[in-house]
The first five atom37 places (N, CA, C, CB, O) and aatype in JSON, in Angstrom:
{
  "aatype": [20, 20, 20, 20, 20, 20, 20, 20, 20, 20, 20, 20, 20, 20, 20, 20, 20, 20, 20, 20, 20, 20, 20, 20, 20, 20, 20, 20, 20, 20, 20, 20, 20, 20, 20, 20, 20, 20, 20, 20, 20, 20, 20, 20, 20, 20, 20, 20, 20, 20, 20, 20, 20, 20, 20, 20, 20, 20, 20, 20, 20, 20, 20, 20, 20, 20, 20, 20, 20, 20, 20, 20, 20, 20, 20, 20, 20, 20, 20, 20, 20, 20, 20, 20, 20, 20, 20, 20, 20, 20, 20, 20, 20, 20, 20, 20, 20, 20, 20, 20, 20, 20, 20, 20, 20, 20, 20, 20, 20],
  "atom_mask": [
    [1, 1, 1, 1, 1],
    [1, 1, 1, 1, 1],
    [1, 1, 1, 1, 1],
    [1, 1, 1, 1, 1],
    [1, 1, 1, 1, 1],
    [1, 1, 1, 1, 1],
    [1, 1, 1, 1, 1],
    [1, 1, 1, 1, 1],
    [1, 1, 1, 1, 1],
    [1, 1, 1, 1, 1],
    [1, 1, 1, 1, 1],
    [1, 1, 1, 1, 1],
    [1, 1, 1, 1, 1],
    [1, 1, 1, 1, 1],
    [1, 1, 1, 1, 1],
    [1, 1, 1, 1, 1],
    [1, 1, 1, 1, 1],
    [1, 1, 1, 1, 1],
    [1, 1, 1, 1, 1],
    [1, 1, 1, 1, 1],
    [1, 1, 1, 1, 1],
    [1, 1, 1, 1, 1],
    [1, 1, 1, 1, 1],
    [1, 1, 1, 1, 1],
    [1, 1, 1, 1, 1],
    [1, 1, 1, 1, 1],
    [1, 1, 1, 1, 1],
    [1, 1, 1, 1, 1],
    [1, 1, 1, 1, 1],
    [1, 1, 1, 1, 1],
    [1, 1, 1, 1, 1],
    [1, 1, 1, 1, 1],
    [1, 1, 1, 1, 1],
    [1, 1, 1, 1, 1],
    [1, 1, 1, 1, 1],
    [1, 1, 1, 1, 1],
    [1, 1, 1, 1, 1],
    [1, 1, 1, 1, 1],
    [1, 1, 1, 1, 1],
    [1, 1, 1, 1, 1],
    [1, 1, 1, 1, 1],
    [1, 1, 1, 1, 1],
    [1, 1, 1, 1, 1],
    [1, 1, 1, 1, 1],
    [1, 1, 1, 1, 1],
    [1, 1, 1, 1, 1],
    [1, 1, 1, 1, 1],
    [1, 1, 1, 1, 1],
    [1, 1, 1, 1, 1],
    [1, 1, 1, 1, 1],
    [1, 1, 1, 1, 1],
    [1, 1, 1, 1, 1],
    [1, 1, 1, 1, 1],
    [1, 1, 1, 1, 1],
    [1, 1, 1, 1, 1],
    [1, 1, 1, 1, 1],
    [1, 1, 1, 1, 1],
    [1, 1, 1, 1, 1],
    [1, 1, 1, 1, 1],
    [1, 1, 1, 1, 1],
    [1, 1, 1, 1, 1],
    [1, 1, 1, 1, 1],
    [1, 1, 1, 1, 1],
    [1, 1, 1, 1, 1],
    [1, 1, 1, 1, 1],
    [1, 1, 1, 1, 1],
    [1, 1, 1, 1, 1],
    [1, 1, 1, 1, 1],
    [1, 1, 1, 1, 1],
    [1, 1, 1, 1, 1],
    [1, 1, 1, 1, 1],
    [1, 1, 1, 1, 1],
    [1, 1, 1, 1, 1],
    [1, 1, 1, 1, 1],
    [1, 1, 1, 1, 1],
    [1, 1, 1, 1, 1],
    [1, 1, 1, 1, 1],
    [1, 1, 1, 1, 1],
    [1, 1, 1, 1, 1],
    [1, 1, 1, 1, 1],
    [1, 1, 1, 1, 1],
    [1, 1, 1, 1, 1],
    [1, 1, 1, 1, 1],
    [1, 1, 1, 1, 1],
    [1, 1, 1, 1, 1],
    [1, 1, 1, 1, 1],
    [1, 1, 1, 1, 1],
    [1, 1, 1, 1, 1],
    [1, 1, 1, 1, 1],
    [1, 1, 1, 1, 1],
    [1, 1, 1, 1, 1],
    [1, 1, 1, 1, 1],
    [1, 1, 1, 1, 1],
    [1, 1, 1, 1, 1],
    [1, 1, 1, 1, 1],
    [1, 1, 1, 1, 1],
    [1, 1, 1, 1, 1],
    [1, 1, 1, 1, 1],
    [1, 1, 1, 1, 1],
    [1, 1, 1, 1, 1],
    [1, 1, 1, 1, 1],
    [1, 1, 1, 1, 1],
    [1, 1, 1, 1, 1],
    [1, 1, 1, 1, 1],
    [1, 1, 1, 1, 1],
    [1, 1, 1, 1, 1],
    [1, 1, 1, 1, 1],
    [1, 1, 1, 1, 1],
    [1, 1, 1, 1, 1]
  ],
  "atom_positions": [
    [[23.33, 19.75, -37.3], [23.48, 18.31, -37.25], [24.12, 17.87, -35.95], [24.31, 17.83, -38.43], [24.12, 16.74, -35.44]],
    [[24.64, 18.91, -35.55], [26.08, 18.3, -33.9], [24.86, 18.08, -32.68], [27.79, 20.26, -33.0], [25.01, 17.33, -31.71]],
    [[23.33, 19.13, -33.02], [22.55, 18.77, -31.95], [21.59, 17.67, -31.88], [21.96, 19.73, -31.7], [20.86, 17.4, -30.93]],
    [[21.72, 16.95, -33.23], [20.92, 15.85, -33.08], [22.27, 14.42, -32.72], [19.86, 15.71, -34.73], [21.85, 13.91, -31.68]],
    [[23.06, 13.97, -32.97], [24.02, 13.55, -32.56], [24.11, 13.68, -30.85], [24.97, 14.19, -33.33], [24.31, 12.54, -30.42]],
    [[24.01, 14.82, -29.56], [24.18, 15.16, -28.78], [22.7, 14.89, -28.22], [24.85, 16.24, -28.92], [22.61, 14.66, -27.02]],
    [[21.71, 14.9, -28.89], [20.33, 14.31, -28.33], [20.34, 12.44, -28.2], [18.97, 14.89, -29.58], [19.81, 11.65, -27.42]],
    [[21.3, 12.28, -29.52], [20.81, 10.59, -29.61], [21.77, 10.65, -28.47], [21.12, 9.31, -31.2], [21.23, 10.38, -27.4]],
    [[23.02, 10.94, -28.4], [24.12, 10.33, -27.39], [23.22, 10.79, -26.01], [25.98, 11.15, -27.53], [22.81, 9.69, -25.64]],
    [[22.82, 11.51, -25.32], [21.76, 11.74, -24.57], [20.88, 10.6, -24.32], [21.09, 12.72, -25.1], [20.88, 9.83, -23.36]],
    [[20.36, 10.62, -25.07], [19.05, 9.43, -24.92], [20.17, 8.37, -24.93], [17.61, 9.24, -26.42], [20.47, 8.73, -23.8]],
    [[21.06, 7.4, -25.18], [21.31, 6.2, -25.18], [22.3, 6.12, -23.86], [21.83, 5.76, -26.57], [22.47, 5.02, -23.34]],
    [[23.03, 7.43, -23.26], [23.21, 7.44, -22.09], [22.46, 7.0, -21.03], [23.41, 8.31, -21.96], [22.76, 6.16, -20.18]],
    [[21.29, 7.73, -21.17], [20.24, 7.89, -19.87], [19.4, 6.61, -19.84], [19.11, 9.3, -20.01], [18.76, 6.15, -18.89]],
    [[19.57, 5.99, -21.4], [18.87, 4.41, -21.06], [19.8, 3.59, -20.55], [18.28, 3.58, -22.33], [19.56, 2.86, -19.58]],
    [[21.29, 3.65, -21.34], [22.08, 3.1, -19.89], [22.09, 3.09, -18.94], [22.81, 3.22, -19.57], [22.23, 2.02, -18.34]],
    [[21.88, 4.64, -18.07], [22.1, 4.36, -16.94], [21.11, 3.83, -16.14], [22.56, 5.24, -16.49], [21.33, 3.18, -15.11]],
    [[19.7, 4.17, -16.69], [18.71, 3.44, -16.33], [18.44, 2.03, -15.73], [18.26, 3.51, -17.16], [18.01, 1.63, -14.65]],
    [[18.89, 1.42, -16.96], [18.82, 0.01, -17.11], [20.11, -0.72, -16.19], [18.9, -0.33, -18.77], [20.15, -1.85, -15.7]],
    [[21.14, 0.39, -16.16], [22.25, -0.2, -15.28], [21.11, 0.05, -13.63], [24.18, 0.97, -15.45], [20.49, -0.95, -13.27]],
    [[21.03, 0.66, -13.23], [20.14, 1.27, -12.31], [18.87, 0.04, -11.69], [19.43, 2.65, -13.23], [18.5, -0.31, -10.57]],
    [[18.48, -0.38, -13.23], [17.34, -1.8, -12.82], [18.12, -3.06, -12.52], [16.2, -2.31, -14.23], [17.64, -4.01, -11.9]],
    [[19.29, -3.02, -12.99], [19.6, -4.22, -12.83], [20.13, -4.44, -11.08], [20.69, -4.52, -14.02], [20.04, -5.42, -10.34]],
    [[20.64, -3.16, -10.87], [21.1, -3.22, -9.39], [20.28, -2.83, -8.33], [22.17, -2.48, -9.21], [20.71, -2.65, -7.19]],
    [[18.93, -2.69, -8.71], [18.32, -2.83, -7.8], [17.17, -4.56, -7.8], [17.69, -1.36, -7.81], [16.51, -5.12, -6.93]],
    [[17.39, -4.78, -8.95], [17.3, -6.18, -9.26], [18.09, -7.43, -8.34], [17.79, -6.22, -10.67], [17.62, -8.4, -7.74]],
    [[19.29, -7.02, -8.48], [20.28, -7.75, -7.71], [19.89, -7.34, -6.29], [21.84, -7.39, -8.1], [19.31, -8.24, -5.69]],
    [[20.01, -6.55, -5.83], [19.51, -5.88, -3.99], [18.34, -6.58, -3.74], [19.01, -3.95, -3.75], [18.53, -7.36, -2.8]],
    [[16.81, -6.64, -4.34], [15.88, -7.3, -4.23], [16.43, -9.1, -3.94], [15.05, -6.89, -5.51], [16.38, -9.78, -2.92]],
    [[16.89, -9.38, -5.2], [17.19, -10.65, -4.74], [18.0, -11.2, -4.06], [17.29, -11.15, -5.35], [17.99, -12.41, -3.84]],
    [[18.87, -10.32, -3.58], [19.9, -10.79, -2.21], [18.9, -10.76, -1.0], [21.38, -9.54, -1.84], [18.87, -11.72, -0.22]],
    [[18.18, -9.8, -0.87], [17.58, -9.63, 0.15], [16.9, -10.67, 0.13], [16.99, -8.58, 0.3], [17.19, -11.43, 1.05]],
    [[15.71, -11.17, -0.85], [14.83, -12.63, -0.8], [15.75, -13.68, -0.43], [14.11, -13.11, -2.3], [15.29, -14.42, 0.44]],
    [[16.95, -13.98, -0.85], [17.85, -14.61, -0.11], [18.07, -15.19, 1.54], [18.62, -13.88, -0.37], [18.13, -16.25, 2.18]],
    [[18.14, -13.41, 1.78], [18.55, -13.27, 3.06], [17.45, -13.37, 4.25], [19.22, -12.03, 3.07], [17.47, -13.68, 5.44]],
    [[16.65, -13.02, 3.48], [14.77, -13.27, 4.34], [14.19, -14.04, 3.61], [13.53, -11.89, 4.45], [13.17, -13.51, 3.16]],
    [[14.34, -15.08, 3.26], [13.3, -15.94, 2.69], [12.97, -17.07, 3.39], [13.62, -16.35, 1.48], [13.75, -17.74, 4.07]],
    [[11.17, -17.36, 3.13], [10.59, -17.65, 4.44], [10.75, -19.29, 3.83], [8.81, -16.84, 4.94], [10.88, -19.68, 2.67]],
    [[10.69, -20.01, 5.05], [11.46, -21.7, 5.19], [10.27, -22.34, 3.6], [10.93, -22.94, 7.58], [9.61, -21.62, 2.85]],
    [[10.37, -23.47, 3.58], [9.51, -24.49, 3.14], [8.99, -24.74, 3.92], [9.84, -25.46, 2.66], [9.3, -24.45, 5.07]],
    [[7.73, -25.54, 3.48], [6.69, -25.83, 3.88], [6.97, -27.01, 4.98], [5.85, -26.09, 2.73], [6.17, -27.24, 5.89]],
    [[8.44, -27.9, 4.79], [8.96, -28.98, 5.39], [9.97, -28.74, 6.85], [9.72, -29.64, 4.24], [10.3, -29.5, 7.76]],
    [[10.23, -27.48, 6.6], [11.21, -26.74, 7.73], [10.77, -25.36, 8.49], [12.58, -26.35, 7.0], [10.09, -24.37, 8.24]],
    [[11.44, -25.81, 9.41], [10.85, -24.67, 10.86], [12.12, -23.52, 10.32], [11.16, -25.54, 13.22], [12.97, -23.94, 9.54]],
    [[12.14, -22.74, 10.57], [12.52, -21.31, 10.54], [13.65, -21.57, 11.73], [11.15, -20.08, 10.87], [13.19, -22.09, 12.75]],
    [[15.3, -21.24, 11.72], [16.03, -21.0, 12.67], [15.4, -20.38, 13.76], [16.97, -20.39, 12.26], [15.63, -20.86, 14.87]],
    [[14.62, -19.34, 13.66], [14.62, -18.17, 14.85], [13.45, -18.86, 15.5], [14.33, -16.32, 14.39], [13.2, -18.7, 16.69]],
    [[12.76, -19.61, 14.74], [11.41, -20.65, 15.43], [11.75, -21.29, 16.47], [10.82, -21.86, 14.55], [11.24, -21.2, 17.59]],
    [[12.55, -21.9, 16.18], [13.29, -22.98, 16.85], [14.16, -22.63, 17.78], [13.97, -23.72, 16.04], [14.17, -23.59, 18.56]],
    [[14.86, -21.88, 18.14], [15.16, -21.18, 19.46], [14.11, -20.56, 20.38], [16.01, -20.15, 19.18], [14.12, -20.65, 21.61]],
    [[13.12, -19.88, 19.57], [12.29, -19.07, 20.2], [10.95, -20.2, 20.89], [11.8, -17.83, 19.0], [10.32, -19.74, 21.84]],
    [[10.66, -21.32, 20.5], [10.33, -22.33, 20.93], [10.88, -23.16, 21.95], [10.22, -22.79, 20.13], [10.28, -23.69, 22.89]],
    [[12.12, -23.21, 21.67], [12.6, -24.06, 22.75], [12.84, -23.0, 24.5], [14.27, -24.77, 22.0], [12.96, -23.45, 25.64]],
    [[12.82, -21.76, 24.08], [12.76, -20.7, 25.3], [11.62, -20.54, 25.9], [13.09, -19.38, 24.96], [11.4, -20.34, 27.1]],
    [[10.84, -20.65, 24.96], [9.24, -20.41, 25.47], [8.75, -21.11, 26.45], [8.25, -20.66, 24.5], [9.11, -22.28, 26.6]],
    [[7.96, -20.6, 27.18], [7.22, -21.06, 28.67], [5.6, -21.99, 28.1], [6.72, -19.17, 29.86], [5.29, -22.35, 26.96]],
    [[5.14, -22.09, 28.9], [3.92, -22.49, 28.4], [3.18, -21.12, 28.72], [3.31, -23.9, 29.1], [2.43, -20.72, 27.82]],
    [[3.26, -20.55, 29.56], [2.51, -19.17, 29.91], [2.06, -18.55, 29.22], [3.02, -18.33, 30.4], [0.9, -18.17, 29.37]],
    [[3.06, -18.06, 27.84], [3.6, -17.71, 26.79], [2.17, -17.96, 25.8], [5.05, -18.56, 26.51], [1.53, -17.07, 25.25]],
    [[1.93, -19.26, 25.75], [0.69, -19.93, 24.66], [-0.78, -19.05, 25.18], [0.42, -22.1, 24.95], [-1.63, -18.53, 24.46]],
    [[-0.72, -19.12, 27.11], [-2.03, -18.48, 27.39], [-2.49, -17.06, 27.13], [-2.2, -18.62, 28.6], [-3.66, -16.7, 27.04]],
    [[-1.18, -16.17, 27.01], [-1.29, -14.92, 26.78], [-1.35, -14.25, 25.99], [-0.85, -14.53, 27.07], [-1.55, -13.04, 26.06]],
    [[-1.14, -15.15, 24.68], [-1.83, -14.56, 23.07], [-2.93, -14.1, 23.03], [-2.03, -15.48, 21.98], [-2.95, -13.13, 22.27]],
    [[-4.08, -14.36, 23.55], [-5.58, -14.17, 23.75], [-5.55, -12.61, 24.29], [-6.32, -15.38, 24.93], [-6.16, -11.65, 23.81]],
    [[-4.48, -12.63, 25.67], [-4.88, -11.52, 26.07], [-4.24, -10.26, 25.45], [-4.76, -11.59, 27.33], [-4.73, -9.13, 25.43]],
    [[-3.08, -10.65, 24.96], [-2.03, -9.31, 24.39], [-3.27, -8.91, 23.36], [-0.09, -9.8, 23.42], [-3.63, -7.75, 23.17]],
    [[-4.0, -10.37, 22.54], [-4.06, -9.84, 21.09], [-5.33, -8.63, 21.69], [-4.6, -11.29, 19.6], [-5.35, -7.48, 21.26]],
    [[-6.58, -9.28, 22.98], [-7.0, -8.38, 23.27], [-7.23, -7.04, 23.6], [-7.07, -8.63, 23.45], [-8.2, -6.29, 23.45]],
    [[-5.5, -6.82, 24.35], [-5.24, -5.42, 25.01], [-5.15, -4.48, 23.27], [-3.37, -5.42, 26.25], [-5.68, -3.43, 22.92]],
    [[-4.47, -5.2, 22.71], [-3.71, -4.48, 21.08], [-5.23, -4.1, 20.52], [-2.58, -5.97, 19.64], [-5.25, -3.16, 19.72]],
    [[-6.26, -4.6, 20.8], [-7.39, -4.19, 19.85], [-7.96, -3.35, 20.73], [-8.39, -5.29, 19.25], [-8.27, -2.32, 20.13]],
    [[-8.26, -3.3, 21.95], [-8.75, -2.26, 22.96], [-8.08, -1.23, 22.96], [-8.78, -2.63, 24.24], [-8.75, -0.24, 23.26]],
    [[-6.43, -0.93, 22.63], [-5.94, 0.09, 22.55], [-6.43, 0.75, 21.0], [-4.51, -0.15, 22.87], [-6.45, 1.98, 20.96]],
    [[-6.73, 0.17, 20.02], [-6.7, 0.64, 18.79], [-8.03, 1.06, 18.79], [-6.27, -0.26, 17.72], [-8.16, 1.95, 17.95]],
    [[-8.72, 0.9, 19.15], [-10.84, 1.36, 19.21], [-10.4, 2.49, 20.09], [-12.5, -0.09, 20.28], [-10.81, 3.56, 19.66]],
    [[-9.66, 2.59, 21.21], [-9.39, 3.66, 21.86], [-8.63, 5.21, 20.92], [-8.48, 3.0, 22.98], [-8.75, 6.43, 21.09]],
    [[-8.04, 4.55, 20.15], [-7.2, 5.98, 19.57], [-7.9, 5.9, 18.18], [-5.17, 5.92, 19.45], [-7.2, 6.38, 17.29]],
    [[-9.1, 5.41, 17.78], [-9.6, 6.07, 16.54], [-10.15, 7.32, 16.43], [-10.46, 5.39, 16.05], [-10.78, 7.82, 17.36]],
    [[-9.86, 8.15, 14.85], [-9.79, 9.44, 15.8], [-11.49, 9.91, 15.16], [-8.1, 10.83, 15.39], [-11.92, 9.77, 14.02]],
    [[-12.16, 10.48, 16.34], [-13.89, 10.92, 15.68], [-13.89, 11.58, 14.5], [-14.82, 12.0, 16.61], [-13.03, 12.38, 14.13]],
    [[-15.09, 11.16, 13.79], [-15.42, 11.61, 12.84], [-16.27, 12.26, 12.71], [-15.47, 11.06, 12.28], [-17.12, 11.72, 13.42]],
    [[-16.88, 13.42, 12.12], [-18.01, 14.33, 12.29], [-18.32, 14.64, 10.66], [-17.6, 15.77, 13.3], [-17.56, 14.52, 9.7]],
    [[-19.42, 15.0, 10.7], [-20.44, 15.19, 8.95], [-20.64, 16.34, 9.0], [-22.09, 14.44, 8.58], [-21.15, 16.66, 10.08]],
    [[-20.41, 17.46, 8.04], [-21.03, 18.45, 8.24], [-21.76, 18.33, 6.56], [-20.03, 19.77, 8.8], [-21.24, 18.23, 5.45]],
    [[-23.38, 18.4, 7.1], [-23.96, 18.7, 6.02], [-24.03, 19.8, 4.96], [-24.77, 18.59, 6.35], [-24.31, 20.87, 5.5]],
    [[-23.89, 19.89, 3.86], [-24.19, 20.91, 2.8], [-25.19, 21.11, 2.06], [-23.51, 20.9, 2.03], [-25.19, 20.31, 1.12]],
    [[-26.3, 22.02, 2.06], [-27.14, 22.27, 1.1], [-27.04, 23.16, 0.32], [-28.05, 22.37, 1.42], [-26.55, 24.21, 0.72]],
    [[-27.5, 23.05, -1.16], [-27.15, 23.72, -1.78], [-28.32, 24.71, -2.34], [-26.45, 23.03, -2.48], [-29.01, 24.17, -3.2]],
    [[-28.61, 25.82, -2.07], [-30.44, 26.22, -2.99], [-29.79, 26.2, -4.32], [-31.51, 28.22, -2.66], [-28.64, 25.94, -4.7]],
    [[-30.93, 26.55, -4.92], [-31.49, 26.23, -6.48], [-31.24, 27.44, -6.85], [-33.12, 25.74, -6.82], [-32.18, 28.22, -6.72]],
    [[-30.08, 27.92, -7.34], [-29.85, 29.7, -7.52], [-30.84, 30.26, -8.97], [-27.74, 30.1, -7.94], [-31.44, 31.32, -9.17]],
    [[-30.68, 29.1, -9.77], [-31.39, 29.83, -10.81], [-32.25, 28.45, -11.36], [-30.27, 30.7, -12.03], [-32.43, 27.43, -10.69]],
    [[-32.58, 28.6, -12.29], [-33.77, 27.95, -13.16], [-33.17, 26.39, -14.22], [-34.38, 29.46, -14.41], [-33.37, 25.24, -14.62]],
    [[-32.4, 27.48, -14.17], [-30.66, 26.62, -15.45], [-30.1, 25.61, -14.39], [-28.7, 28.17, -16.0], [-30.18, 24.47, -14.85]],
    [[-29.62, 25.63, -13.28], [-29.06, 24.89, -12.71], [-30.16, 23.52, -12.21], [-28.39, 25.73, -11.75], [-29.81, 22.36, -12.39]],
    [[-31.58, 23.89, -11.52], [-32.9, 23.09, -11.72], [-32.77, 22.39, -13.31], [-34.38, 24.24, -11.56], [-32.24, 21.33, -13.64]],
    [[-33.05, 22.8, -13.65], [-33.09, 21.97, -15.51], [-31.81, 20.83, -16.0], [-32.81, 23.52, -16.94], [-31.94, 19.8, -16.67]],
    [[-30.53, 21.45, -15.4], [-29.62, 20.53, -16.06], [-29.79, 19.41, -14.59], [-27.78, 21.33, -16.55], [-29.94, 18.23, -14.9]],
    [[-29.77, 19.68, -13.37], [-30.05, 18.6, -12.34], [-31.33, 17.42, -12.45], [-30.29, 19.42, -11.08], [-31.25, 16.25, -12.06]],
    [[-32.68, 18.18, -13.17], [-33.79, 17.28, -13.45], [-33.19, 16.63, -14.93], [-35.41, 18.16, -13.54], [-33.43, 15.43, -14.9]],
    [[-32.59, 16.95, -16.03], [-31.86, 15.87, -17.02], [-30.87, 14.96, -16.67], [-31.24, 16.47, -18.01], [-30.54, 13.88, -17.16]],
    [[-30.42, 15.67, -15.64], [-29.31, 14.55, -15.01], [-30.19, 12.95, -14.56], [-28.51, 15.39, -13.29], [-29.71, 11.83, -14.68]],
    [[-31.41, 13.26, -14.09], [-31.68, 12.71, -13.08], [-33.12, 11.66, -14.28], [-32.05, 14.0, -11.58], [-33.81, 10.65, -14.11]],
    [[-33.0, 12.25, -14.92], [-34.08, 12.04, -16.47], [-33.25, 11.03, -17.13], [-34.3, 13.62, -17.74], [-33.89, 10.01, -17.4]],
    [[-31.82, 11.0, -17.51], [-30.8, 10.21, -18.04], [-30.69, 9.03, -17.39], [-29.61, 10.82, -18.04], [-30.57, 7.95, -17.97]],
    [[-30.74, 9.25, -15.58], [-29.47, 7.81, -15.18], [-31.31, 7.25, -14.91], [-27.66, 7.92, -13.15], [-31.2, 6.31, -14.13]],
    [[-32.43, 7.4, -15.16], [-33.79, 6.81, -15.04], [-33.63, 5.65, -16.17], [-35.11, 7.99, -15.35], [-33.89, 4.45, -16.05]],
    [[-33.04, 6.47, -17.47], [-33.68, 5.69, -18.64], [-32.44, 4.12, -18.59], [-33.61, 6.91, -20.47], [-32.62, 3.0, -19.07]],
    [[-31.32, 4.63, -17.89], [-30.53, 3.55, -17.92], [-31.02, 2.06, -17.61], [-29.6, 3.88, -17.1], [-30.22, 1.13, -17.66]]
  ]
}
């Protein structure tokens, strides 16, 4: 009887600590949405608004080209791909037969 007692106390531990466990990472999640959460739809973002008022006009023309260089570098480092074909022969008679029912089945579908 002392080992079923020592199983329940077990199990109602480990859902404690569990659940203590969700809740604090519950809380961490939502501090963080807090701490990064993106403006309304009515307000500019602090870091916008500095980073705007620093900005050049230069700045606007060269999106085009960065975004260009960033995609010319990425077509550059894709890495090749190669096929190597497999055929398989027909070793026996049995293996022909269950491949032509296979192929007899997905017909009638």
């Amino acid at each position: 009887m002392q080992i079923w007692g020592q199983g329940i106390f077990l199990t109602i531990f480990g859902m404690v600590v569990i659940f203590l466990c969700l809740i604090v990472l519950n809380l961490i999640i939502h501090g963080l949405n807090r701490l990064f959460r993106e403006p309304l739809p009515g307000e500019a973002p602090s870091s916008l608004k500095t980073s705007q008022q620093k900005a050049s006009p230069l700045a606007e023309d060269l999106t085009p080209v960065v975004s260009a260089a960033a995609a010319a570098y990425l077509e550059a480092q894709a890495e090749e791909s190669f096929h190597v074909s497999v055929r398989r022969e027909v070793s026996s008679r049995w293996v022909a037969d269950g491949r032509q029912a296979a192929i007899s089945r997905s017909e009638h579908l």
